[in-house]
C-alpha positions as CSV (number, residue, x, y, z in Angstrom):
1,X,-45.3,-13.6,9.2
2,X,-45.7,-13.7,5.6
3,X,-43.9,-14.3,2.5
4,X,-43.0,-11.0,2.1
5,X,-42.0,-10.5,5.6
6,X,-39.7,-13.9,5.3
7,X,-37.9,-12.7,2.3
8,X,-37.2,-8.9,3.8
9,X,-35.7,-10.3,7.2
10,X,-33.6,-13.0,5.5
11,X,-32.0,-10.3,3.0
12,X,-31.5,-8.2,6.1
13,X,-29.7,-10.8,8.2
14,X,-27.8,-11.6,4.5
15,X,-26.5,-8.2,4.3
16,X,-25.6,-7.8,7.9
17,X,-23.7,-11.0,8.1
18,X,-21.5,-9.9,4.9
19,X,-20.2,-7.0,6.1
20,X,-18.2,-8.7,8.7
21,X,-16.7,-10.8,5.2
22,X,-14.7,-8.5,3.3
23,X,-11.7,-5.5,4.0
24,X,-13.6,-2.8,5.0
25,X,-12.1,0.7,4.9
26,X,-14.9,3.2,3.7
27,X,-16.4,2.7,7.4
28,X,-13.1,4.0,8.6
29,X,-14.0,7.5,8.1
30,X,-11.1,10.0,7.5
31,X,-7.9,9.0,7.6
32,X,-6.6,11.8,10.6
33,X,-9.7,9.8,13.2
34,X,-8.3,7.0,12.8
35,X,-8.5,5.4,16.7
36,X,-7.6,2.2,18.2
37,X,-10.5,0.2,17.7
38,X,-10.4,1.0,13.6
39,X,-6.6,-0.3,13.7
40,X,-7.6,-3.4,15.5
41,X,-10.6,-4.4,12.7
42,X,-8.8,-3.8,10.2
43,X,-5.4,-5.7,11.7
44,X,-7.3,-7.9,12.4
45,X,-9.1,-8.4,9.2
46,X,-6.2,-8.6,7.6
47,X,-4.8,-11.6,9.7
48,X,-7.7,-13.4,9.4
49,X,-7.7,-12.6,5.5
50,X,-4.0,-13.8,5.3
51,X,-4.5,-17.1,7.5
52,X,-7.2,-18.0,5.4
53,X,-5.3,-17.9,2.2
54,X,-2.5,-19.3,3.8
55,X,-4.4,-22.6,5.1
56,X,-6.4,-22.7,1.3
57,X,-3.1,-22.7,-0.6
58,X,-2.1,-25.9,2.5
59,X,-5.5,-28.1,1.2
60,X,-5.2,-27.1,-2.5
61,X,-1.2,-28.4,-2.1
62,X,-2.8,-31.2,0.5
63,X,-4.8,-32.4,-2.3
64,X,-3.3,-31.9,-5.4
65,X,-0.4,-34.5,-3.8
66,X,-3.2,-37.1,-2.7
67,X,-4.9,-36.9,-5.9
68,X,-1.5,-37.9,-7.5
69,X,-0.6,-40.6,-5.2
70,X,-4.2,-42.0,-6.0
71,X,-4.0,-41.9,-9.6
72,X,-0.4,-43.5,-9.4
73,X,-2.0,-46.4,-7.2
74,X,-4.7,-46.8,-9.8
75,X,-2.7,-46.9,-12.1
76,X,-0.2,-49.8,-10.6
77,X,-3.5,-51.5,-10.0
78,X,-4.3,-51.3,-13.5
79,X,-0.8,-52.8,-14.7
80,X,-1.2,-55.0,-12.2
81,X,-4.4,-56.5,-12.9
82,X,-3.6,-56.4,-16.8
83,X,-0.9,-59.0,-16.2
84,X,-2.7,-61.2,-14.3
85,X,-4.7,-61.8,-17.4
86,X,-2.7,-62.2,-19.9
């Protein structure tokens, strides 16, 4: 296989993995067909959407507290150490 080749079949396998990553409603079709299957992606979509955003804003919040506790440490450290010297 050649360069070429390589490149074509890596931007195919890129595009078919990213249409599983975002909301997709223009594969729906019109809105009277809509069946079970169609409610179920996008319900499911949706949930996965939501828990992702929900556990993000748990890490951001998860790390934003540890980085304060770790500069407060530092910073007794600091104090610490600077009256040890003196």
């Amino acid at each position: 296989m050649n360069l070429k080749q390589k490149k074509e079949n890596l931007s195919l396998k890129i595009n078919n993995s990213l249409e599983d990553y975002y909301f997709d409603v223009q594969s729906m079709g019109s809105p009277s067909a809509l069946d079970e299957s169609q409610l179920a992606k996008l319900v499911t979509k949706l949930a996965v959407g939501v828990a992702t955003v929900w556990w993000t804003a748990l890490e951001l919040k998860d790390y934003i507290k540890l980085r304060k506790a770790h500069s407060e440490f530092e910073e007794s450290i600091n104090d610490f150490l600077s009256r040890k010297d003196s």
